[in-house]
C-alpha positions, 0 to 999 in steps of 0.5 A, a space after each residue: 399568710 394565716 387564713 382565719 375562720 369565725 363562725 358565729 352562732 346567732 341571727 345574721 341580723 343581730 351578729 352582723 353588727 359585731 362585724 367592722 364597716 367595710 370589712 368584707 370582700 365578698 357575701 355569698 349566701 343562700 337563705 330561706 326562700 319565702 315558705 321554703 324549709 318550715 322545719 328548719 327555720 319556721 318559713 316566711 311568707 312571700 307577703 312578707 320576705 323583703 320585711 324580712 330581709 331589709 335589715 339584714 340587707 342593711 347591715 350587709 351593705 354596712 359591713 361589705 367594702 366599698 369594692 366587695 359584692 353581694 351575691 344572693 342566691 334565690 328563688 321565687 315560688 308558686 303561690 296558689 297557681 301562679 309565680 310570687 312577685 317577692 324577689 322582684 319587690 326584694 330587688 326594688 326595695 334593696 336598690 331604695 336601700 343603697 344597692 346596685 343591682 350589677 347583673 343576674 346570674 343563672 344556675 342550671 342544675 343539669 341533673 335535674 330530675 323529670 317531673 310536670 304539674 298541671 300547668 307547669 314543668 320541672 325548675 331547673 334553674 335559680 337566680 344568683 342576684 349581684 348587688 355592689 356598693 359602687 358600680 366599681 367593684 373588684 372583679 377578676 374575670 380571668 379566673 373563670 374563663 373557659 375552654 374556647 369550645 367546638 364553636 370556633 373551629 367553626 366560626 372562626 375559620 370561616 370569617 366573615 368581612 363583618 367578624 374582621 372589624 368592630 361590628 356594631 351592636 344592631 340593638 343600639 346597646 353600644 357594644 360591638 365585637 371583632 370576632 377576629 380578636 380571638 383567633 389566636 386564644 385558646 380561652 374565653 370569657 363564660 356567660 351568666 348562666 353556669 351549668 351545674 349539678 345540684 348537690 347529690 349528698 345534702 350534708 344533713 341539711 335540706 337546702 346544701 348547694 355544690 362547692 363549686 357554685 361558691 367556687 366560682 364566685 369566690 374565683 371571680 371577686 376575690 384573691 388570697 387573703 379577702 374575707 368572704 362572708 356567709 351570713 345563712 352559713 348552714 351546711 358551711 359550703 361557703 365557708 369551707 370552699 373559701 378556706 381551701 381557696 385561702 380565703 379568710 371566712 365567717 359564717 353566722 348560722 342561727 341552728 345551733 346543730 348546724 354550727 356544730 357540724 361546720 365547726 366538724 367539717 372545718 377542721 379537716 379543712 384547717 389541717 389541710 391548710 396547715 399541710 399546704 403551708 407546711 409544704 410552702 415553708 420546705 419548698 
């Protein structure tokens, strides 16, 4: 199976039209937050993000499958002492659009240096917003599950007549668990929030995020052969971390000496496909 690999050179909002509807499985994408990286793409005000942002909103849901997901990986920021409202308003306007707001997912950058202000502490987390098309989407959960842990050395050795059966939610959510179903798994299912170092080596841009944050998206919502999209490609992460996971790719970046450093970065990653496929054929 031959992985391709685009790269468009342009504003996502004018390239995504060149993209087929219904074409993409999966769009993970970082782009400016409101007033962040001036130097770099010029910033946005938070009063006027989600204007920003809706047409470009609407051609991604052009362009994703019906059974595709959209994660948004953002921030709000502090605006004269106290937290902008934009991402929420950004969430409302995109569920008018057409999007289903599925789930919140929590990065926690582990690594996070020290540091207060007056009236607050250091951020160490970033939201990663997942939009679908239709509330059945494509989800492969098996990929992302994780050591069971300490916890059920513990619990699960000390049963309680409750862990044995279906315990009814106490919240009236409608989900139960038996606690007992697990005791003869060596695996399980993780939460939202994904425990991650920030990426020490920015690959000469300001805002680069660590491979194995796409990684562990890429995992969840797709399998070989799909088409994953980063319409705010800039240092490429996205895209080289699809390559290696035999996804096919496309990333649209507007800075033109960011195009031309993922089109160098790319190619090791192509020759390291054309070495697994060559190995493939001989076995």
């Amino acid at each position: 199976m031959e992985i391709k690999n685009d790269i468009l050179l342009g504003d996502c909002e004018v390239e995504l039209k060149n993209i087929p509807d219904n074409s993409i499985d999966l769009i993970f994408t970082s782009p400016p937050y409101a007033d962040q990286r001036k130097k770099t793409y010029g910033g946005i005000h938070p009063d006027k993000y989600v204007e920003w942002f809706l047409p470009k909103a609407e051609q991604m849901l052009r362009v994703i499958k019906p059974t595709g997901t959209f994660v948004l990986n953002i921030k709000e920021k502090v605006v004269y002492g106290e937290r902008s409202t934009y991402v929420m308003e950004l969430i409302l306007a995109m569920k008018k659009q057409g999007w289903f707001w599925t789930e919140e997912f929590i990065w926690h950058k582990k690594n996070s240096y020290p540091g207060k202000w007056p009236n607050r502490f250091r951020d160490a987390w970033e939201r990663l917003l997942q939009f679908n098309k239709n509330k059945k989407f494509h989800m492969y959960q098996g990929t992302v599950m994780v050591p069971m842990g300490d916890w059920a050395k513990t619990r699960l050795n000390n049963l309680s007549e409750t862990d044995k059966r279906r315990d009814e939610s106490k919240v009236g959510s409608g989900f139960g668990k038996n606690i007992s179903n697990w005791l003869s798994r060596d695996k399980a299912y993780p939460t939202n929030v994904l425990h991650l170092a920030t990426e020490c080596n920015n690959k000469k841009h300001s805002a680069a995020f660590p491979e194995e944050l796409p990684e562990w998206f890429i995992k969840l919502f797709t399998k070989e052969g799909d088409t994953v999209l980063d319409p705010f490609m800039g240092s490429g992460t996205t895209n080289i971390v699809a390559n290696k996971l035999r996804r096919n790719s496309i990333g649209i970046e507007i800075i033109p000496e960011y195009y031309e450093m993922v089109k160098k970065r790319l190619s090791p990653v192509e020759l390291y496909l054309l070495e697994v496929k060559r190995e493939y054929e001989n076995a």
